[in-house]
C-alpha positions in Angstrom: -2.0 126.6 58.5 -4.2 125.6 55.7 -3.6 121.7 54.4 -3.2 122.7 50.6 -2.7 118.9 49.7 -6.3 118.3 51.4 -8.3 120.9 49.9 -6.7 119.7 46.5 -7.8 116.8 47.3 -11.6 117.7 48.4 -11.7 119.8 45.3 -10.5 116.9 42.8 -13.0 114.7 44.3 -15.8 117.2 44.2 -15.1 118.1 40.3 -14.8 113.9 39.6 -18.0 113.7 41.1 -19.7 116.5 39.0 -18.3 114.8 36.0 -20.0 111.2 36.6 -23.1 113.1 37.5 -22.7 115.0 34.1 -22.0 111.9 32.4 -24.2 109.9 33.9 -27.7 112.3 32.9 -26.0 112.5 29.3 -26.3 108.9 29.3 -29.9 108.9 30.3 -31.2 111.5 27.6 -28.7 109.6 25.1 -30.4 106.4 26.2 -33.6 108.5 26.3 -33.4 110.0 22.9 -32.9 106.6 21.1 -35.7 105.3 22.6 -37.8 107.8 21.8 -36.2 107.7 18.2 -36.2 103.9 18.0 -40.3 104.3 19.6 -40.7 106.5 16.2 -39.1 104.4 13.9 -41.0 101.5 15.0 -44.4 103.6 14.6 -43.5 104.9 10.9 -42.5 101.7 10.3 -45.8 100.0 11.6 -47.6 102.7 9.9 -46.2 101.8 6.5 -46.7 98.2 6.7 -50.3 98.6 7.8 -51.0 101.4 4.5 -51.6 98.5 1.9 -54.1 96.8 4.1 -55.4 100.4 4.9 -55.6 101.3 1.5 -57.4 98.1 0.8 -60.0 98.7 2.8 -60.9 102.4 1.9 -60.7 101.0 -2.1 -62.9 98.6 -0.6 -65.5 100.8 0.7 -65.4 103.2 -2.2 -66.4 99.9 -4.5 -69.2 98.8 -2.0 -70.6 102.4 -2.3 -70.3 103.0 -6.3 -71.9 99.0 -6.3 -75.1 100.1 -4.0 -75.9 102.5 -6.1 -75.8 101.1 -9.0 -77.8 98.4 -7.5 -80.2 101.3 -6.9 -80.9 101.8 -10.2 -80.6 97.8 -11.6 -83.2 96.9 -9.2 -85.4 100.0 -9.4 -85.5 98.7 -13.2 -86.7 94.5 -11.7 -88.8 96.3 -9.4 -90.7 98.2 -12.5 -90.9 94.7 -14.2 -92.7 93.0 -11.6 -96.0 95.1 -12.1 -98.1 92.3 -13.2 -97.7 90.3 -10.1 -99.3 93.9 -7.8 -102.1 93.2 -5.6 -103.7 96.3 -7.3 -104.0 95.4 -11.1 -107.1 93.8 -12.6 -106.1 91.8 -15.3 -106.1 88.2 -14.6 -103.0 86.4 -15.4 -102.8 83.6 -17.6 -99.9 80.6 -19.0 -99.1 83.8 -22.2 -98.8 86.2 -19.2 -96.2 84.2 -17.1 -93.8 83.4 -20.4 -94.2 87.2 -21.1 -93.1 88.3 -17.9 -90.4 85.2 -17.5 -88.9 86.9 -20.7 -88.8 90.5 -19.1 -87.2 89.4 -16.2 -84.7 87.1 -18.5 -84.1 90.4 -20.5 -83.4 92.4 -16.7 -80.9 89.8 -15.9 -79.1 89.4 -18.9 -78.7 93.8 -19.1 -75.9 95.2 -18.5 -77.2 96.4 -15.0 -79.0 93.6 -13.8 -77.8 89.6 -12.9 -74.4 91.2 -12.1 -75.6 93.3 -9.3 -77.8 90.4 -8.0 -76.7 89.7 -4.4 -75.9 86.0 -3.2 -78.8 86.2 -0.8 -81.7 87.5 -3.1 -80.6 85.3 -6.3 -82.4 82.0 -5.3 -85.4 84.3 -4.1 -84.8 85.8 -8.1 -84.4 82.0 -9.5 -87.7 81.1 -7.6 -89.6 83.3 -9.4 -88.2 82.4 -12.4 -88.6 78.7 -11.9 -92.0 79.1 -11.7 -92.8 81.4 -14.7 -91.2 78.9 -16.4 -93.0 75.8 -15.1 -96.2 77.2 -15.2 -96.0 78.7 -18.8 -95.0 75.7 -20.0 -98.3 73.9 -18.6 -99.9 71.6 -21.5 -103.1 73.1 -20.4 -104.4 76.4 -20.7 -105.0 78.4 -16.9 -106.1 81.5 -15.2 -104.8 83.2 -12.2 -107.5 85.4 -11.2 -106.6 88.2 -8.8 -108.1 87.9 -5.4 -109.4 91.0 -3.8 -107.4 91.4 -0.5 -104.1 93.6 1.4 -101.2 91.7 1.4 -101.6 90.2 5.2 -104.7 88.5 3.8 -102.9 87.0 0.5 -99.9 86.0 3.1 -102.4 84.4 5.5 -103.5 82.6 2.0 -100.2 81.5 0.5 -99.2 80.4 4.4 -102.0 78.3 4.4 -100.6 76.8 1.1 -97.9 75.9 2.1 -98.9 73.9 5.2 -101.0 71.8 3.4 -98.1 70.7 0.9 -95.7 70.7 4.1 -93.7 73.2 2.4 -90.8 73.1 5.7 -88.5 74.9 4.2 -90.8 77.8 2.2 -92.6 78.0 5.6 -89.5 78.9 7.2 -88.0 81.5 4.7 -91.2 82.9 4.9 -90.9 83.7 8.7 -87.3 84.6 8.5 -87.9 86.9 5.8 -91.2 88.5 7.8 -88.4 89.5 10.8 -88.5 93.5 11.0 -84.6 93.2 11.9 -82.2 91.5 9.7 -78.6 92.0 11.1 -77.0 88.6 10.1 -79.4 88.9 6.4 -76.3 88.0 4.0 -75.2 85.5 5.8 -78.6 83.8 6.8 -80.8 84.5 3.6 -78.8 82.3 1.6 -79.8 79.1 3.0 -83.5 80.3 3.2 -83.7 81.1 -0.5 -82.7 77.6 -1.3 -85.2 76.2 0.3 -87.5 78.5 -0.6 -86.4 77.9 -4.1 -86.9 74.0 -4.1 -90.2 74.6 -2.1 -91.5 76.8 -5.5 -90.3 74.6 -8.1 -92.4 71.8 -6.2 -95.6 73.7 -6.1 -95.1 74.7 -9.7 -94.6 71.1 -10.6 -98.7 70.3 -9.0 -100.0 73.9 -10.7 -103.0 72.0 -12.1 -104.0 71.0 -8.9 -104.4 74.8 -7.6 -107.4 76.5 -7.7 -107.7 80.1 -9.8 -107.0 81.9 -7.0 -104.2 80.0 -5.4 -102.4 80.3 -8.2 -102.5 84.4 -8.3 -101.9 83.8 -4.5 -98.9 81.9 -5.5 -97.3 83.9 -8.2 -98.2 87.2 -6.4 -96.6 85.8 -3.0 -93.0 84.7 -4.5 -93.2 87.9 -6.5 -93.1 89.7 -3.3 -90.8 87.7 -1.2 -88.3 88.9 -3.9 -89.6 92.7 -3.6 -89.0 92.2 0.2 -85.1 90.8 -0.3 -84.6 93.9 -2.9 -85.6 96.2 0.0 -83.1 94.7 2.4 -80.1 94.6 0.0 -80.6 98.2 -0.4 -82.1 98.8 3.6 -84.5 101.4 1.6 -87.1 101.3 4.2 -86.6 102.5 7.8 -86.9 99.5 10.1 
C-alpha cells in the first residue's frame, strides 16, 4: 500500500528545493546584472569626467601644430635676413653694416610673425646676436670685418679658439651643447645655455676693438649661426 502522506511529502520537499535553486540563480544574474550595470555606469561616468581633460589635450595639439607652422614661415623670413653674416658673401662687413642688419632683425621681431613665435630656448641665442649688432655699431671707431675664406668647421675651430683665450666658460659650453647631433631634452636644456651664451657675447662685444679684422667676421658669422642652428631644432627641419 502506497504511503500517500510520504510521497507528498518527498514531492513538497523536491518542488521547495527547485524553488531555492530558482531563486537562488535569479539572485546571481540580479546581482550579476547590477554589477555589470553599475561596472557601466562607472565607465561612462569615468569617461565623461576624463573628456574636458581629453579635449584639452587634442585643442592642445591642434594649437602646437597651426603654431609650428607658422613658425615655419616666421623663421624662414629671420633665416632670409641673416644673409650678410653667410660664409659665402664677399662683401666685408663694417660698424653701417651691423646697425643695418640690427634694424632688419628689429623689424623681423617686431612683425606680426616674428618675436611672438620666438621659442624660450632660441630667444637668448636671438638677443645675442642682437646685443652685439648693437654694441659693435655703436663703436666710436670706424671697423671692418673682413670675411675669412674657410667651411664652417674651420671658422668654428677659429671662434673656439676665441673663446678660450677670453675664458668664455659659459659660450664654450653652449657651443658644445648645441654641436650635439641629438637634442631630446633641447627645450628644457637650451635655455640655460643661451644665457650664458648671451652674457658670454655681450662681453666680447664690449673688447671689439681689441679683435683683429678677421675675428670679428669670425665672431659675428659664428653667433649668427649658433642662432641658424637653434632655428633648425625648433622646427627639427633636418634629419638627425
Amino acid at each position: 500500500m502506497i504511503d500517500w502522506p510520504a510521497v507528498w511529502g518527498f514531492v513538497v520537499s523536491a518542488l521547495l528545493a527547485v524553488g531555492a535553486y530558482a531563486l537562488y540563480l535569479l539572485k546571481k544574474a540580479t546581482e550579476a546584472s547590477i554589477t555589470k550595470a553599475a561596472e557601466q555606469g562607472a565607465l561612462e561616468a569615468i569617461k565623461t569626467l576624463r573628456w574636458p581633460a581629453e579635449l584639452g589635450r587634442e585643442l592642445q595639439k591642434g594649437r602646437g601644430l597651426e603654431r609650428q607652422e607658422l613658425r615655419f614661415k616666421s623663421y624662414a623670413a629671420l633665416w632670409k635676413q641673416l644673409r650678410p653674416l653667410a660664409i659665402y658673401d664677399t662683401a666685408p662687413i663694417a660698424r653701417t653694416g651691423a646697425r643695418d642688419l640690427s634694424s632688419k632683425l628689429s623689424d623681423w621681431y617686431f612683425s606680426d610673425s616674428g618675436g611672438l613665435l620666438l621659442t624660450r630656448q632660441s630667444r637668448d641665442f636671438y638677443f645675442a646676436l642682437q646685443d652685439l649688432l648693437g654694441i659693435v655699431s655703436r663703436s666710436p671707431d670706424d671697423w671692418v670685418a673682413e670675411r675669412t675664406p674657410g667651411a664652417e668647421g674651420t671658422l668654428r675651430k677659429e671662434f673656439r679658439s676665441l673663446l678660450e683665450a677670453r675664458s668664455a666658460a659659459g659660450a664654450l659650453a653652449a657651443l658644445s651643447y648645441v654641436e650635439q647631433e641629438h637634442f631630446d631634452d633641447w627645450p628644457e636644456a637650451a635655455p640655460a645655455h643661451a644665457e650664458a651664451w648671451r652674457a658670454d657675447v655681450r662681453a666680447l662685444a664690449d673688447h671689439w676693438q681689441e679683435l683683429s679684422s678677421s675675428e670679428r667676421f669670425t665672431a659675428l658669422q659664428q653667433t649668427g649661426s649658433l642662432l641658424r642652428t637653434c632655428m633648425v631644432n625648433d622646427l627639427e627641419s633636418r634629419v638627425r
